[in-house]
N, C-alpha and C positions, 0 to 999 in steps of 0.2 A: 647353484647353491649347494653346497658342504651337510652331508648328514645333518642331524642334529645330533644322533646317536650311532655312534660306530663300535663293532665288536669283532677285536680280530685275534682270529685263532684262543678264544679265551676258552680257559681249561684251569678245572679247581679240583686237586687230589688230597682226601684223607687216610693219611698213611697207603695203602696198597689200594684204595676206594679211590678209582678215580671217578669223580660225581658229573663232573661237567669236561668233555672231552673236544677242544679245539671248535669251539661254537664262533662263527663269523655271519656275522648279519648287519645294515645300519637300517633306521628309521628317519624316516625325511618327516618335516614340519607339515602337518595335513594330514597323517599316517596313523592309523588306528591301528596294529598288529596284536594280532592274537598271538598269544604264544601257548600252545598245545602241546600235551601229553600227558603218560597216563600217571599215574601216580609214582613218588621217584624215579620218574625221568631225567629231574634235574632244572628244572624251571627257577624252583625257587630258591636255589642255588645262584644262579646265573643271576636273577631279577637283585640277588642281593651283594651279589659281586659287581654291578650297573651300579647301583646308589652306594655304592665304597662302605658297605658295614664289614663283606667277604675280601677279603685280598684275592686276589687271582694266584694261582700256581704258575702261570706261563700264561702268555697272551696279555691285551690292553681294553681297556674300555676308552673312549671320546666323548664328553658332553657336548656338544658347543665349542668345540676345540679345548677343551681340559680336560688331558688325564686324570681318568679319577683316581688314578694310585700316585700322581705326581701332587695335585692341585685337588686335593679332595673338596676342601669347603669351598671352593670357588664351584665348584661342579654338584655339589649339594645343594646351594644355595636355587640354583634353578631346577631341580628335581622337588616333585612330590609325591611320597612313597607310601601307597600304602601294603603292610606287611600282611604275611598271615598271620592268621589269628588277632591283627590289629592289635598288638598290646599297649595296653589301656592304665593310667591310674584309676584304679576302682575304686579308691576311697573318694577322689575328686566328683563333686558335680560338674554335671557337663558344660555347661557355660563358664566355670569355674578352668576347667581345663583347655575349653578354648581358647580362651584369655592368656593362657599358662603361654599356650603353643604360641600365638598370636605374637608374647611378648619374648618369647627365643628368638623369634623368626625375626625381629628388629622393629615390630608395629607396636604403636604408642599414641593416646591421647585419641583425638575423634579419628582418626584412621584406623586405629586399630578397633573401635566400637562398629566403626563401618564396615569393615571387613568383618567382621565375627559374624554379624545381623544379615548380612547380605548369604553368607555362605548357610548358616543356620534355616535361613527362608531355603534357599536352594537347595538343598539334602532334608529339607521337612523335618527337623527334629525339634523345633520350636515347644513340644509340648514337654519334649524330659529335659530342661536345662537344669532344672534345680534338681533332678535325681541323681543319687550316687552311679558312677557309672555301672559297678558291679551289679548294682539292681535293676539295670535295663536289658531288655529280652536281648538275643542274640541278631536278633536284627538290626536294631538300633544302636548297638554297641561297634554293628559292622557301618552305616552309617555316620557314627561320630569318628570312627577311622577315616572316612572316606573326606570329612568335613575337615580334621587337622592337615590330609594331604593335599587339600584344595586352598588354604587359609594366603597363602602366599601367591597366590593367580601362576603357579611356577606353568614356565616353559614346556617342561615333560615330567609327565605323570607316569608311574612305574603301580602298578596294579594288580597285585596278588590275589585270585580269586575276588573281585570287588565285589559279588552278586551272592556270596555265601551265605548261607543262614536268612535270606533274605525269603517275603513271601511273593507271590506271584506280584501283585500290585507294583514292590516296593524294586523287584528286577525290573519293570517296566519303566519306572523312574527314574530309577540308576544308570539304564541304556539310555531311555534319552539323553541323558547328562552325557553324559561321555559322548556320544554321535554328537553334540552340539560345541562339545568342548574340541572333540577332533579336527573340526576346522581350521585351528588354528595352533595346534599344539602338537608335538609326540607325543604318542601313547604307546604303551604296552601293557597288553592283560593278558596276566598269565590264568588259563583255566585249565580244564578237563571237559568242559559245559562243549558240547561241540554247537550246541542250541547259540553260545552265546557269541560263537564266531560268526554265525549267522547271522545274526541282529545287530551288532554292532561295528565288525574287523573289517576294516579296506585290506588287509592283506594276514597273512595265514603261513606261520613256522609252525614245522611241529619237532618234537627232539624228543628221540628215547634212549634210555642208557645211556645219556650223555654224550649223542651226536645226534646234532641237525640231520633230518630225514626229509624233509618239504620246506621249499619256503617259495611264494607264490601266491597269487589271491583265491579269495574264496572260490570262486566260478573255475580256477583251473584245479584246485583241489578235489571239487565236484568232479571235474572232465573226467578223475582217475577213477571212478566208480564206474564198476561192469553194468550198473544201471543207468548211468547216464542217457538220459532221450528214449530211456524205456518208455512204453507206450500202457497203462494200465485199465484195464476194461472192465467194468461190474456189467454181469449177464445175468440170467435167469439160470439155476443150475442146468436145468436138464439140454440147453443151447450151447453151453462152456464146448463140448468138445468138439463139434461142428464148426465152432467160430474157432477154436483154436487151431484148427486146421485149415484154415480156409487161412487165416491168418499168418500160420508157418509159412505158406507158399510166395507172402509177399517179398518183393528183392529189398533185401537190406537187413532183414529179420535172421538173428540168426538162430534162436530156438522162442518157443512158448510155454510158459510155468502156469502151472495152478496153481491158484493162491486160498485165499479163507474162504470158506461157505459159512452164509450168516442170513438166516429165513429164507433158505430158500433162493440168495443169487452169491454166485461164485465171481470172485477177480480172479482175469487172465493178464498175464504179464507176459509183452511182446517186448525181446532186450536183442538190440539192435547188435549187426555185426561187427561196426568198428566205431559207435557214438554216437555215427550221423543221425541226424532229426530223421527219424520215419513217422510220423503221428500224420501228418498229409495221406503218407500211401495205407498205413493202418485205417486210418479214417474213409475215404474211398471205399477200402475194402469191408469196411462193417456197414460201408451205402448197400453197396449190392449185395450184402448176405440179405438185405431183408431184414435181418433180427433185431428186435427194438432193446436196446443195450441201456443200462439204468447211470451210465455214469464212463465219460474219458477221459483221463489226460497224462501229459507227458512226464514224466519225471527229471528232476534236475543232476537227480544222484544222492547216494548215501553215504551222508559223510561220517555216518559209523563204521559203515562196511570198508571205506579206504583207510578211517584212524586204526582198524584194526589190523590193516594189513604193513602198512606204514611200520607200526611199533613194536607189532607181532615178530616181524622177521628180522629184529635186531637183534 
């Protein structure tokens, strides 16, 4: 089966700024991709040269087999975008606006009341339809973005920070949406959140300065952290450096950190010499020290400590 979404060699220069530098990636049907980096990287650059608002400088995008610089509305028509910043009519109520969208999009008559009511229950904004959009908090305003990009059931959804401005609750909501909508759809969300590659991305680009630097899924993006399959220990202080000695010794370990003292018990951090799982032979060895340890387990990785290396050295 044929991408859904192809991007070859695409590169967008402003005057001597080149913002987006030869980025090649596709996304297959199923495919939730995070797209990472840190701020003017160039995300949102790329994310809008994908939905044909940017012209490309060199290079092509593919919808669905349509060039978006040849066949653009043919290729918009299954895309749904939401922007940053969502920009919004703020004098429109928001059911008022729906509608607006609802009736660009080619919905009319009891299909389009359907579609409005259905999406409306699904992004929970049922209680401000009748408020000016401008008078709705930043979260909800980020939600009625999210409800226009959804109105048309498109294909692939292109997602500019979707989780912005949003509170704890209302990110919990908006992942599950998307994990449920990934199923059967492309996706791409552009963040910074490395939290929300987490919870949501089957797979993980990240691009700084305007070149692709990772593209790979979450769990091989983990692998690249010096803490992967580290092994973290909470002890009693005054035990810490006995156990982290005993602990150095084991094969596989190839040094031991002090970590926070907090009433009285210190974490030790046992980081392995080339990833492998050691938590088996760590574990063993805190059987036979004897010492009654307040808490173990393994770590996956930090996926701060590789974003910063990843975009640091570009």
């Amino acid at each position: 089966m044929a991408a859904m979404i192809v991007l070859s060699g695409l590169t967008k220069r402003f005057g001597p700024l080149t913002a987006v530098d030869g980025v090649s990636f596709s996304v297959d049907r199923g495919e939730v991709l995070g797209f990472l980096g840190p701020n003017g990287s160039g995300k949102t650059t790329t994310m809008r040269m994908i939905t044909g608002y940017l012209p490309p400088s060199a290079g092509s995008v593919v919808v669905c087999g349509h060039d978006v610089a040849a066949e653009p509305l043919a290729a918009q028509r299954l895309i749904g975008y939401l922007p940053e910043g969502a920009p919004l009519y703020g004098d429109m109520r928001t059911g008022a606006f729906l509608n607006f969208i609802a009736g660009a999009r080619g919905m009319s008559g009891a299909d389009k009341a359907r579609r409005v009511g259905s999406i409306v229950e699904r992004v929970e904004i049922g209680s401000v339809l009748h408020q000016p959009i401008d008078t709705l908090s930043k979260g909800f305003k980020r939600r009625v973005g999210l409800a226009q990009a959804l109105l048309h059931d498109p294909e692939i959804l292109i997602l500019d920070e979707p989780t912005d401005g949003l509170d704890p609750n209302q990110k919990h909501q908006v992942r599950n949406l998307i994990r449920d909508m990934g199923h059967d759809k492309a996706i791409i969300i552009s963040t910074h959140i490395l939290e929300e590659m987490d919870a949501v991305c089957t797979r993980a680009a990240v691009i700084a300065k305007g070149r692709m630097v990772f593209d790979g899924t979450p769990n091989e993006l983990e692998q690249r952290s010096a803490f992967h399959n580290s092994v973290s220990i909470r002890v009693k202080s005054e035990l810490a450096p006995k156990l982290s000695a005993d602990i150095g010794n084991v094969a596989g370990v190839a040094r031991v950190e002090a970590g926070e003292t907090v009433d009285g018990v210190t974490t030790i951090l046992a980081i392995p010499a080339d990833g492998r799982s050691i938590v088996r032979d760590v574990s063993e060895r805190v059987g036979e020290s004897g010492f009654a340890v307040e808490g173990l387990h393994a770590e996956r990785g930090r996926l701060d400590e590789v974003f910063r290396q990843l975009t640091a050295s570009q």
